[in-house]
C-alpha positions as CSV (number, residue, x, y, z in Angstrom):
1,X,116.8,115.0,95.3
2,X,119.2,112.7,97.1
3,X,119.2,109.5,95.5
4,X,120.5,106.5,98.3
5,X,120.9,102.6,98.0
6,X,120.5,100.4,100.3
7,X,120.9,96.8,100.9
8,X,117.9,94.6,102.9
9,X,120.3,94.2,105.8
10,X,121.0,97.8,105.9
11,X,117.2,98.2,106.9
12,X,116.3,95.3,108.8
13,X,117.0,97.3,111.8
14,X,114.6,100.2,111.7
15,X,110.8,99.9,110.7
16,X,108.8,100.8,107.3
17,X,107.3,103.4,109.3
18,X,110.9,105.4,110.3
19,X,112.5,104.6,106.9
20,X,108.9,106.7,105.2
21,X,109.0,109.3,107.2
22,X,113.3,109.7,106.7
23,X,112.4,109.4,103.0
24,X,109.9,112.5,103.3
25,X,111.6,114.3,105.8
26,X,115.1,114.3,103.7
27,X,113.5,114.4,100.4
28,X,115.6,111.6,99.3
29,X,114.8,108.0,96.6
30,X,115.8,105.1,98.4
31,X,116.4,101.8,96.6
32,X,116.6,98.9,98.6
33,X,118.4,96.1,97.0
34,X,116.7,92.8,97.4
35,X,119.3,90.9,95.7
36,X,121.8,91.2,92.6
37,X,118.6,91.9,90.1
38,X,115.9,93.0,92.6
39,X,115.4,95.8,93.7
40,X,112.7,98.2,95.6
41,X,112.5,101.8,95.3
42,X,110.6,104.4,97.8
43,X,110.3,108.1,97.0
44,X,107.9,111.1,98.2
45,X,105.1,112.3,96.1
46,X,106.0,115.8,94.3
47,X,104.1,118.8,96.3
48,X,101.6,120.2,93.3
49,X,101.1,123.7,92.8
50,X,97.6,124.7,93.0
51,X,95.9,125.3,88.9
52,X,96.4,128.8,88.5
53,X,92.9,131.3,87.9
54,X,93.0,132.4,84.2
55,X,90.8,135.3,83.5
56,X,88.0,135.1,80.9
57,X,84.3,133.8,80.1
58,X,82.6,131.5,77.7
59,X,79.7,132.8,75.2
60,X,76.9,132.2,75.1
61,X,75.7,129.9,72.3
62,X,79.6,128.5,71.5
63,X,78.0,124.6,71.5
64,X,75.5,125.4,68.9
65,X,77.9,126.8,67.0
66,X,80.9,124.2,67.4
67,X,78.3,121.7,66.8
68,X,75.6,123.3,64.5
């Protein structure tokens, strides 16, 4: 992933909506500096892969006998 920084007057320019979508669309972290110390930093969510389908049962009775 494509890591970009940015200052605050490098983005007044376009709007929060254009600079979310870029961010998705390229994949990339933006940080928007703020100031020396501050500092803001926008990156997409990770895609999940779906929980895989495990073969197999549970028996009957297997509480009384964890807990009996």
């Amino acid at each position: 992933m494509t890591i970009k920084t940015l200052s605050i007057n490098e983005v007044k320019s376009i709007t929060i909506e254009e600079l979310v979508y870029k961010v998705l669309a390229e994949q990339t972290v933006v940080t928007i500096r703020l100031s020396e110390e501050d500092a803001v930093t926008i990156q997409p969510h990770p895609k999940l892969k779906p929980l895989p389908v495990l073969n197999g049962y549970v028996p009957e009775g297997w509480k009384e006998a964890i807990y009996g």
